[in-house]
C-alpha positions as a Markdown table, in Angstrom:
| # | Residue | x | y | z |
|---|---|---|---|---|
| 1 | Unk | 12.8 | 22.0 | 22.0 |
| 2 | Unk | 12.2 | 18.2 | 22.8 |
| 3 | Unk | 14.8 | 15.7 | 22.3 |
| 4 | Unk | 12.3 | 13.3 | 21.5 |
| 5 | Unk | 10.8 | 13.7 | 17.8 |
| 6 | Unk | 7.2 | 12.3 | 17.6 |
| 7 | Unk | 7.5 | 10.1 | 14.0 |
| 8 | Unk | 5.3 | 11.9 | 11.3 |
| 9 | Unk | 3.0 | 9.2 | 9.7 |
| 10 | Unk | 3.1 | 9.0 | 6.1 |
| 11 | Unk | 0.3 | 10.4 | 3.7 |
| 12 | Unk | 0.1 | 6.7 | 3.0 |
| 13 | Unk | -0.5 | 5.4 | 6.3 |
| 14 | Unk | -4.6 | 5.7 | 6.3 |
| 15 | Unk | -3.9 | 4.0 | 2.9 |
| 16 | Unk | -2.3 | 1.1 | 4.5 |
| 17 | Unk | -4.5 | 0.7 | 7.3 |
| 18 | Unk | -7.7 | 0.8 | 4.8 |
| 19 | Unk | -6.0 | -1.9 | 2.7 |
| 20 | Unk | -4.8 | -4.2 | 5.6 |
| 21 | Unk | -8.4 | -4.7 | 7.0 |
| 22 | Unk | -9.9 | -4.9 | 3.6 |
| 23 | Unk | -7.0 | -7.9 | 2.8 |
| 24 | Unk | -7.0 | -9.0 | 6.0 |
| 25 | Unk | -6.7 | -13.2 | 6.2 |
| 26 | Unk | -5.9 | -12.8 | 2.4 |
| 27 | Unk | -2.8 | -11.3 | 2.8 |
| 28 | Unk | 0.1 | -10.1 | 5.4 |
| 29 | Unk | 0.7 | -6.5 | 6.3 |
| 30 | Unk | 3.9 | -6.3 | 5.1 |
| 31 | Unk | 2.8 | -7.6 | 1.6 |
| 32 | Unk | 0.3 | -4.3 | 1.9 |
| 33 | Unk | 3.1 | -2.5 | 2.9 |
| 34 | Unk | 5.3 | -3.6 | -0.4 |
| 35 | Unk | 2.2 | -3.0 | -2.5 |
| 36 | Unk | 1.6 | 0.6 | -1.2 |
| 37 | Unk | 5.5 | 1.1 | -1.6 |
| 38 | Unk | 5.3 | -0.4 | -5.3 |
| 39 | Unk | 2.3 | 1.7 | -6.2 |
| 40 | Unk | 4.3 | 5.2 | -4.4 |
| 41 | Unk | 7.0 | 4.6 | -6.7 |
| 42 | Unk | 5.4 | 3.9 | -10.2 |
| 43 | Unk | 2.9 | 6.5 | -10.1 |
| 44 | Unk | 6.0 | 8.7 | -9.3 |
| 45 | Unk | 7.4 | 7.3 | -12.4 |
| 46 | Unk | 4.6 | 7.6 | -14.4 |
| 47 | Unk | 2.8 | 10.8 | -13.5 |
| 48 | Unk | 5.7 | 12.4 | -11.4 |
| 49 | Unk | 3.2 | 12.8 | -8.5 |
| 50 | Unk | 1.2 | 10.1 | -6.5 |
| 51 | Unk | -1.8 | 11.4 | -4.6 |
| 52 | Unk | -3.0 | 8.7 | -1.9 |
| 53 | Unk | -6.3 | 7.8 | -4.0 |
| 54 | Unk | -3.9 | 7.4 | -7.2 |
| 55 | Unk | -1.4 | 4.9 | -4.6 |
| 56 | Unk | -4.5 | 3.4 | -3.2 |
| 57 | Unk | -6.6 | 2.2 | -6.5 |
| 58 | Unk | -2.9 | 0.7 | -7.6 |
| 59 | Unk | -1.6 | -1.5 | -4.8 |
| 60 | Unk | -5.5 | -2.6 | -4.9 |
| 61 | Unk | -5.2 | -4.0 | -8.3 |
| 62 | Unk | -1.8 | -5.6 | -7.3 |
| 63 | Unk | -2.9 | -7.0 | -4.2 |
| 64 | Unk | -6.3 | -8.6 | -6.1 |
| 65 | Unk | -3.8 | -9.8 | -8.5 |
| 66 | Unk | -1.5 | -11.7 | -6.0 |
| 67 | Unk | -5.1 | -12.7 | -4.2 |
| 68 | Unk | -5.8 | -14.4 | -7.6 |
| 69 | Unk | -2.5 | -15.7 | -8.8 |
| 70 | Unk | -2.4 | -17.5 | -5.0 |
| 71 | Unk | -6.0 | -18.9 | -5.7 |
| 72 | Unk | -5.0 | -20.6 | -8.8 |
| 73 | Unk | -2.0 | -21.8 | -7.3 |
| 74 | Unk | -3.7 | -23.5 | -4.5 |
């Protein structure tokens, strides 16, 4: 057995990726990163599962939300 564990990505990573090029000069990855992490948990709490489409169409909402609250702001 290896000593060294390869780390397992998480069913979110592709998720991530897709929404860090689509957000990409709007916002930072780690702000993806928060949003993906946000959506995980409230679908969670709300439908007691969170499929990656589910996760994905949420921190896309919240990320065009922060996109538009920075507009106005600016």
């Amino acid at each position: 057995m290896s000593e060294h564990a390869e780390a397992t990505p998480t069913p979110y990573a592709e998720v991530e990726a897709a929404l860090r090029d689509e957000f990409a000069g709007v916002h930072s990855s780690t702000t993806v990163t928060r949003c993906v992490e946000a959506a995980h948990y409230g679908a969670l709490e709300v439908t007691g599962y969170a499929h990656p489409s589910l996760v994905e169409r949420i921190a896309r909402k919240h990320l065009h939300v922060l996109a538009l609250v920075a507009s106005e702001r600016g």
